[in-house]
N, C-alpha and C positions, 0 to 999 in steps of 0.2 A: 635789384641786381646791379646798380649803380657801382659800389664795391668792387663788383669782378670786372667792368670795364675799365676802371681805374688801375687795378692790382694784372689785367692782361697784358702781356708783352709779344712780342714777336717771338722771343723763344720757349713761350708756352705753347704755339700752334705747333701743331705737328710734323714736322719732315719726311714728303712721300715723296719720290721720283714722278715722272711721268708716266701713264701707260704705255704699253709696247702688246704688240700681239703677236703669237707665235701660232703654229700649226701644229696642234697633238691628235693622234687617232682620228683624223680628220675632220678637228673641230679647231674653231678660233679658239685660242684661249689666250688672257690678258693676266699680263704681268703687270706690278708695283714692286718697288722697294720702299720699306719703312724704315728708318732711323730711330733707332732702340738704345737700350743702355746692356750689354753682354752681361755676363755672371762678374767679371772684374773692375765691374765699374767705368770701362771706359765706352764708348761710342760702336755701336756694331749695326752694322745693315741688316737686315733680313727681307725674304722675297717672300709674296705672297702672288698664287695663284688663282684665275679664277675661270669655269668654262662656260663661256656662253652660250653654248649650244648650238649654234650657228654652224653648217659647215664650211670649213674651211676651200672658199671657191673668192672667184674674184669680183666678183657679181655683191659678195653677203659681205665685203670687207667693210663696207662702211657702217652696215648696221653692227658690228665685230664692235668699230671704234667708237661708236657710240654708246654701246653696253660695256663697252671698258670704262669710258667717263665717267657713266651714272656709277659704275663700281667702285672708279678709284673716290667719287664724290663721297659716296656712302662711307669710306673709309674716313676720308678727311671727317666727318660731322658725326660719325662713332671715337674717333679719337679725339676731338675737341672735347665731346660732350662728358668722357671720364676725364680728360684733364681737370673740367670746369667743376665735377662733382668732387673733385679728388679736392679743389682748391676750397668750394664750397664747406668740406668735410672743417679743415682745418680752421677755415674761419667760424663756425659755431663753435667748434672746440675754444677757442680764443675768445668769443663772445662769453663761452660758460665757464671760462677761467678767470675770474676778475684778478685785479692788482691781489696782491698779499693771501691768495688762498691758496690752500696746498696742491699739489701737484697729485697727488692721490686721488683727488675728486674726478682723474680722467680715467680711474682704472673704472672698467665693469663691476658690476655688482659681486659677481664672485671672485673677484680677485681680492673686492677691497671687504670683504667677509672673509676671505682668508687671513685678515692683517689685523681685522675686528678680533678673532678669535686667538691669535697670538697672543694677544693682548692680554686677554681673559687666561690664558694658560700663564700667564707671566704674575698675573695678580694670585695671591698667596690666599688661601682660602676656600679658592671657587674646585671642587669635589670633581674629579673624572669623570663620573656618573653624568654631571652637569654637562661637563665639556663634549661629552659625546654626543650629548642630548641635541647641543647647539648643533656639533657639526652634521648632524642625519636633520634637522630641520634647514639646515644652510643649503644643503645639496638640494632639498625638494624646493626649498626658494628659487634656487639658481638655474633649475631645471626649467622653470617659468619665467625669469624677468627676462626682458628684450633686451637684447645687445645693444647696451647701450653708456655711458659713461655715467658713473655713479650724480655728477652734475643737474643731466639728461633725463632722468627717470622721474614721474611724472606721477600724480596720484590714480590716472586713471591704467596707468601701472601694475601699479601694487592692486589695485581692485581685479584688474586682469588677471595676476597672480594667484590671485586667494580665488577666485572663479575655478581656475583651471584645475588649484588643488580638489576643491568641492569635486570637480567632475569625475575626476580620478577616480572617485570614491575615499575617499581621505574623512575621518570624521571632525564633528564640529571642534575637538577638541586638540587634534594636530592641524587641524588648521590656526586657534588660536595661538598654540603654541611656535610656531613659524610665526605670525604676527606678532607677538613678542618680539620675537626675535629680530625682525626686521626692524620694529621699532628702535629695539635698544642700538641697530647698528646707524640707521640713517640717524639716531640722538649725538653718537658718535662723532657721524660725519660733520654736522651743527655745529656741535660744542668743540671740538678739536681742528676740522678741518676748514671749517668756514665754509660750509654750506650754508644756504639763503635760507631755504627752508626744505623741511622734512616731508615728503612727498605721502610718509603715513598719516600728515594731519588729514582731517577729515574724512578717514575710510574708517568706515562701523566694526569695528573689532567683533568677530564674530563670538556670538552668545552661547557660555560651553555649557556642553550638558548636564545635569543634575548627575555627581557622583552615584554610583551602585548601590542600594542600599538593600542588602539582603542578610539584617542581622536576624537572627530568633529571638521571637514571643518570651516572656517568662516561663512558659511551659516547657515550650522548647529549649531554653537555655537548661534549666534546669533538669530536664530528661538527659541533656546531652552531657551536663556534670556528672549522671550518675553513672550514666556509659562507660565514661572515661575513666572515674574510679575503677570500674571494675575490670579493666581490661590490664595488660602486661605494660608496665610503665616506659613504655619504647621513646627515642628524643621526640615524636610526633606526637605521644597521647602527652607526651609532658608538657608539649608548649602550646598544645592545643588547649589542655587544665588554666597554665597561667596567663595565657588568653583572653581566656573568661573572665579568669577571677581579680586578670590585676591589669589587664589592657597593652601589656608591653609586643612591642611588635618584637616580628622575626631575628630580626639583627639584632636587637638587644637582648634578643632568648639565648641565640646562640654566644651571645659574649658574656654570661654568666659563668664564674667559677663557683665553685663550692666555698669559697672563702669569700663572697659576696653572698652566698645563702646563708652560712654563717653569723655573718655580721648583722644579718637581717634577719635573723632570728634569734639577734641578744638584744640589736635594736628594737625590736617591734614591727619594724621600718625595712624596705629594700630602694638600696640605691642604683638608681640607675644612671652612671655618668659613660658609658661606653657601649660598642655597637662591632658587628665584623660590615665591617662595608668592603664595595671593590674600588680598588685603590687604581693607581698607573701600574702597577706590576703585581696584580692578581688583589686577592682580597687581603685584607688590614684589619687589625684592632683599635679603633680610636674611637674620641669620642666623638657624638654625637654631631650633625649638621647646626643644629640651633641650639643657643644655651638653654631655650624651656625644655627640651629634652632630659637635661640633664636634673633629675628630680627625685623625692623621696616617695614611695606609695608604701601606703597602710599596710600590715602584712596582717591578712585575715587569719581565721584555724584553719578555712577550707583550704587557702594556701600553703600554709604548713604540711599541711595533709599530701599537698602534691609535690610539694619537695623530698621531706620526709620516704613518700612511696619511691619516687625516681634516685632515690640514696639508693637504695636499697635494690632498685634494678642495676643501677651502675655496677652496684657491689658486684654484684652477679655479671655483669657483660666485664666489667675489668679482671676478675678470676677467672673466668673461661678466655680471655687472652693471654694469659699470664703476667698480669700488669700488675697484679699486685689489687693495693683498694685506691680509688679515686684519693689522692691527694688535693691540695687547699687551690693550688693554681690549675686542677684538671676542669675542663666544664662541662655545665650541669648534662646539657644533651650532648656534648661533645664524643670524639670516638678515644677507644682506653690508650694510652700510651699519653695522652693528653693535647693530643691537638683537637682546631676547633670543626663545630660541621659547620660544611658551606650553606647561606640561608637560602639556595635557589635549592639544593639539598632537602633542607629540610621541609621548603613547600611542597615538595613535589610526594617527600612521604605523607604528610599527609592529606594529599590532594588523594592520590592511594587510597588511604585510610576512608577517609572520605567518602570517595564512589565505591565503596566495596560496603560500608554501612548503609549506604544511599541518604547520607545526610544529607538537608536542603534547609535554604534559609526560607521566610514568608515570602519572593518573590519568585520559590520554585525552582531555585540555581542549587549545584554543589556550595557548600560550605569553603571558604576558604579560608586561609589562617588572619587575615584580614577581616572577614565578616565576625569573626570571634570577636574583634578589634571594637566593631562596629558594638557588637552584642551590646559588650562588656560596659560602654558608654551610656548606650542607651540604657542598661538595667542601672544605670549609677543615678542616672536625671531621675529615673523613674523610682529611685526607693528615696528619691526628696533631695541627692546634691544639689548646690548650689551652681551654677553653669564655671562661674570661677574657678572652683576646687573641683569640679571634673575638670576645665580645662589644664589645670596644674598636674593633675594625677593623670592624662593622657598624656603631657608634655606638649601641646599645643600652644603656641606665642599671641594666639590671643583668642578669647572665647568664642568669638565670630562660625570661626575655622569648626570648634567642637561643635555648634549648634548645623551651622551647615554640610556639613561633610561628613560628621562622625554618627549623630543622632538622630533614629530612626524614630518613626509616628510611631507611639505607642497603644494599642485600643484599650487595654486594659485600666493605664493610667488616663487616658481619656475620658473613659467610663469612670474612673473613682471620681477626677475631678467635677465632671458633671453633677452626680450625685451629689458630692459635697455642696452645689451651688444649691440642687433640689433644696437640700437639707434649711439650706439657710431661709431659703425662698417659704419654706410651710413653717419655719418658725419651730422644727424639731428641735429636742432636747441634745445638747453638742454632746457627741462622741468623744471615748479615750483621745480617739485621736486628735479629734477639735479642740479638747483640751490643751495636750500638747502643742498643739499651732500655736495655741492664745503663749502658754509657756515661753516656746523661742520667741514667739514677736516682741512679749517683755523684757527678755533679756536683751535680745537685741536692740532696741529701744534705749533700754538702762547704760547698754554699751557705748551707744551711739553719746548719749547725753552725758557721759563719765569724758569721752573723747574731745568735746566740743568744750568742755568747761575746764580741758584740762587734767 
């Protein structure tokens, strides 16, 4: 504390008058005046009281004046002592502000995540959806770190943080996602600001949970294809149909025209380069988050089947509005007149749908338009894709993402595989199918070595 003896002056002590004692309700009571600074900024007295209990007689005067001192003492060494913290305060701040680093390093954590996230809304790109994401993670951050200067904040900090969310009850996976977040802000502070270092090195980024994986069996996928056919081709049975059969999520069901089924039934082929997302001012037609998204899939017959059928209900729901027939720009599940349906809209019909058939995936849950997602991946690995060309035909940016998150254990192809190993192990006679295998592995082969040589 060498510092503040150096840096004390005589008009940092405090200005108290003497004590004085007066006589109230028949007690001593001892006066001060303090010396303050008014609302104007200039210099203002003010008095303070205090009663000693004592009554006032002439016998108890001295013990009066002597509980006045200890009083007015107590006063002088609670005013020194917030001077000296007040000075103390300042000089860490100056300690945790070195030469040349930004002056932003002194704001709190939530201020300087308020300025983080400007940021991020200034950068061209980054999707509402996103931005929202940050600021409802930013608030539960901010709810927990210590009042303290972005400088200041300390790794056992953020470990505090991520504690408190836990307790909350918050799951493994908004909790990582806050850690994210803080990361990318205190990276911020580093690389821009000239912080020393990032107070999230070394705190164990909590380990998220294993996504939901509640796709159907081939039994089950295939019991629920024929469900579907046979039902009234509503925008819920129809995106539930291309679900299955061709993996496209919600947003891009509902941003289907008929002049994209169209062209996808002269091509062979359905493109998928667009999406209804929600924008800054309600939902938007654009394309996709990532360019793997934007991709061609194989158009099967059973897919034809469910376009074809949902023509043909449109027909019907655009003539009972009086719309006329579905035109080239109206979409596929869309409502007649030609606008589009909203994709929380359409989960919700067939979430509906759903609990009313009592459909459930193999972990016992309702079906969701998402577990179709799931389905459709896993039946793809499972009839022999290659992980690549599912991951193309999902639109996933890289095959990792389809093996983890999208594809569920299959037993059925478990079990072929196995048997296939029997087979080889007793020296049985190779099947059609082993045929085949031998088939592509030569071609493949042939391919590889046409590549290599040119």
């Amino acid at each position: 504390m060498g510092w503040l003896v150096d840096r004390w002056t005589d008009e940092d002590a405090a200005e108290i008058s003497s004590g004085s004692l007066r006589r109230r309700d028949g007690h001593w009571v001892a006066l001060v005046r303090v010396k303050g600074v008014g609302p104007d900024g200039q210099a203002a007295w003010r008095q303070l009281t205090h009663d000693t209990g004592l009554v006032a007689e002439e016998a108890t005067r001295k013990k009066a004046e002597e509980a006045c001192r200890r009083w007015r003492d107590a006063i002088i060494v609670r005013a020194t002592l917030v001077r000296a913290e007040r000075m103390a305060d300042e000089h860490t701040a100056e300690l945790l502000r070195p030469r040349g680093v930004s002056e932003r390093l002194t704001m709190g954590f939530d201020d300087y995540a308020k300025h983080w996230l400007e940021v991020k809304k200034s950068v061209r790109g980054v999707a509402p959806a996103t931005l929202r994401s940050y600021s409802v993670n930013i608030r539960l951050l901010a709810r927990h770190m210590p009042d303290k200067p972005m400088a200041a904040i300390t790794t056992e900090d953020i470990e505090g943080v991520l504690a408190a969310i836990f307790d909350e009850g918050y799951s493994t996976t908004t909790a990582k996602k806050c850690m994210n977040v803080a990361i990318a802000i205190f990276r911020r502070a580093v690389l821009v600001d000239g912080l020393q270092r990032s107070p999230c090195e070394g705190v164990a980024t909590p380990t998220q949970a294993p996504p939901r994986q509640n796709a159907l069996g081939e039994d089950g996928w295939r019991r629920l294809l024929d469900e579907l056919s046979g039902m009234r081709q509503t925008p819920a049975v129809c995106a539930g149909r291309l679900a299955l059969l061709m993996g496209v999520t919600r947003e891009e069901i509902c941003a289907l025209t008929w002049r994209d089924w169209d062209l996808a039934e002269e091509r062979g082929e359905l493109r998928i380069d667009c999406a209804i997302a929600l924008g800054e001012s309600g939902y938007e037609r654009r394309g996709p988050k990532t360019s793997a998204r934007v991709r061609s899939i194989p158009l099967t017959d059973a897919a034809r089947d469910a376009g074809e059928a949902r023509r043909r209900e449109a027909e019907a729901e655009w003539k009972a509005a009086g719309c006329g027939r579905p035109g080239p720009d109206d979409y596929m599940v869309g409502h007649p007149g030609g606008t589009w349906l909203v994709p929380s809209t359409l989960s919700t019909a067939w979430s509906t749908l759903s609990h009313a058939n009592g459909w459930k995936g193999e972990k016992g849950l309702a079906l969701t338009l998402h577990d179709l997602r799931h389905t459709f991946a896993t039946r793809l690995v499972a009839a022999g894709a290659d992980v690549k060309s599912t991951s193309r035909i999902m639109g996933h940016s890289t095959p990792s993402t389809t093996l983890k998150v999208y594809v569920s254990e299959d037993e059925e192809a478990k079990r072929k595989a196995m048997d296939g190993v029997e087979r080889r192990l007793e020296g049985r006679n190779a099947t059609a199918a082993d045929q085949d295998a031998k088939l592509v592995g030569a071609l493949a082969r042939a391919i590889r070595s046409a590549m290599e040589n040119g």
